[in-house]
N, C-alpha and C positions, 0 to 999 in steps of 0.2 A: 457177617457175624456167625458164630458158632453156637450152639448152645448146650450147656453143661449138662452132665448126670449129679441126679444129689451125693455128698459126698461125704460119709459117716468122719472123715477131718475135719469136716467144718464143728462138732460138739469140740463143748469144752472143758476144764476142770477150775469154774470160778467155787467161790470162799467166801460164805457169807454169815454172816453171825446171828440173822433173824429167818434162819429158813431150814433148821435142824427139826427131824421132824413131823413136821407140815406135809398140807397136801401136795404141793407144787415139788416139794424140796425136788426131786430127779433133776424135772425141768429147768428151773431155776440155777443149781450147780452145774447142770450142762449148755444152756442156752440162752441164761442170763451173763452175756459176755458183761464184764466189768468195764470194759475198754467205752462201753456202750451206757451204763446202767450205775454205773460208782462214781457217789461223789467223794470219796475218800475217809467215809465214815466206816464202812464196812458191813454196812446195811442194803439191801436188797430192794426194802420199801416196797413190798408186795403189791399193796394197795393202792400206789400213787397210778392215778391214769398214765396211761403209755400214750407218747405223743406219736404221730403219723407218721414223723423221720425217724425216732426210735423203733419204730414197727420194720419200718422199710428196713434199716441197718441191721437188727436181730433176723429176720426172716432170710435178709440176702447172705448173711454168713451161715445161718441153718441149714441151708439147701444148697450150700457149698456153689451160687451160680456165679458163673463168669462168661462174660459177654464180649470178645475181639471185634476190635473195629476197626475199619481200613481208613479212616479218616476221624480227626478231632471231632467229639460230642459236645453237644450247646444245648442245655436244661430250655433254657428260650424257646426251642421248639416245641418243647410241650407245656410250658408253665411258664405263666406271668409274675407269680412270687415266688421264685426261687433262683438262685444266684450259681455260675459256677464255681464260685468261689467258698460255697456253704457246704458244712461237713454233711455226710451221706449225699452229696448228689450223684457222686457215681453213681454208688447203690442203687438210688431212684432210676436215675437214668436207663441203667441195665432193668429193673422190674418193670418202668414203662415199656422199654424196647421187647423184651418178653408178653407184655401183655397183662403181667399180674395185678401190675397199678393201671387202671384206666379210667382214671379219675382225670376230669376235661379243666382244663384253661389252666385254674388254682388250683394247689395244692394244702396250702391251709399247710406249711410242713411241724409249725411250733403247736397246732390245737391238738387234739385229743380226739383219739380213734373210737367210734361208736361198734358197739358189738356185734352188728349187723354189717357192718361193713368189714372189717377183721375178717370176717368168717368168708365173705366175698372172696376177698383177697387171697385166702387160705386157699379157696378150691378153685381162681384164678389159678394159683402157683400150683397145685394138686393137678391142673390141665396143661401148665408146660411143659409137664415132664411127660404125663401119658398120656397125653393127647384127650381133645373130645369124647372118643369114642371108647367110653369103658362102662361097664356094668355096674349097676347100684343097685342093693338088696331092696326087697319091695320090702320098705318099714315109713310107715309114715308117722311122726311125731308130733303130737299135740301138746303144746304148752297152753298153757294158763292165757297167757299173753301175747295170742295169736294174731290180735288186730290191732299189733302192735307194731307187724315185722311190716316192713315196706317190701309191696310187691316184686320190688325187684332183682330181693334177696332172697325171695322164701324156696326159691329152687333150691340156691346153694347149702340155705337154711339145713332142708331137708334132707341134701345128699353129705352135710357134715356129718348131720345125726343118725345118717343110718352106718357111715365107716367108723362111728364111736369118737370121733373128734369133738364133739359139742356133747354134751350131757345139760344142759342148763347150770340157773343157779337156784337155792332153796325155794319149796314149795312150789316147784315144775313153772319156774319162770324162768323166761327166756332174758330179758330187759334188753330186746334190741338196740334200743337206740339210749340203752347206758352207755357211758365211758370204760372201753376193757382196761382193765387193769393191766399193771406188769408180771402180772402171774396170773392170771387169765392168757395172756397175747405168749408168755413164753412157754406155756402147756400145750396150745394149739399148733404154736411152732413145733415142738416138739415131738407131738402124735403125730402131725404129719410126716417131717422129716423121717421119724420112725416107720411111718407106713410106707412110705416111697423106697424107703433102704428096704425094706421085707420084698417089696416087687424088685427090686434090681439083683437081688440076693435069689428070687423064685420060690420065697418063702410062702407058702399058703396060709392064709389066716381066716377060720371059719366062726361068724358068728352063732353065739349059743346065747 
């Protein structure tokens, strides 16, 4: 297998009639593909949780990854509920082979992604392209809602908040283990996809 550079083709130019505006609007017009996100109303539905295969589908066309393989893929090897015959399983497929999704047996692909795990996946995907081995500004971030985050995310937690990809939500809460939203999950896509194109570009970006 090979594995991809992110790939400023992969944004988009979707149309949406509830997102003029707004905070997300960028994100949303660029990375809420419709292909993904539209039920032919023409509404974006910010606030509807984002389900786990909607995450994997959005996130694996943001970061433009494509994964060759010398022989036929079978989801069966990593997941007991998922079919090859189910939309996004490519997608999936290629994020497990990368490493992004490493979520074990089930994948739960219809529930709804918690906010603590989003943010895993994010700096999962943030480590296939640059590797392990990269520098994080010494900023440590304290929410509200610290004994909250499950230990096993709060590295990641940390290292979103310090490259500006996580800000919380009002009054300095975190709500780990809420349901991300579809303009939550298409922002995070987003910034990152943006911060990865700024390193492949050699653009320096200094926080103030």
């Amino acid at each position: 297998k090979a594995m991809a550079e992110p790939a400023s083709v992969a944004a988009g130019s979707q149309s949406y009639k509830d997102t003029n505006g707004v905070w997300f609007e960028k994100w949303a017009e660029t990375y809420g593909y419709t292909e993904i996100f539209s039920n032919g109303d023409g509404l974006f539905h910010a606030e509807t949780p984002i389900t786990r295969m909607e995450f994997v589908r959005m996130l694996h066309k943001a970061l433009g990854i494509n994964i060759n393989y010398f022989a036929a893929t079978d989801i069966s090897e990593y997941f007991d509920d998922v079919k090859n015959s189910d939309k996004g399983v490519n997608e999936l497929y290629d994020l497990v082979t990368g490493g992004i999704i490493d979520t074990k047996v089930s994948f739960s692909p219809s529930e709804k992604l918690s906010r603590d795990e989003m943010i895993h996946f994010i700096i999962n995907a943030y480590e296939y392209f640059v590797g392990k081995d990269y520098a994080v500004p010494a900023i440590y971030r304290i929410f509200e809602d610290d004994a909250d985050i499950r230990p096993e995310y709060s590295t990641d937690i940390q290292t979103a908040c310090a490259f500006n990809l996580v800000n919380g939500r009002n009054n300095n809460l975190l709500c780990p283990r809420d349901s991300a939203t579809r303009a939550e999950a298409v922002t995070l896509a987003g910034k990152l996809a943006e911060n990865l194109n700024n390193i492949k570009n050699g653009v320096t970006v200094k926080a103030s």
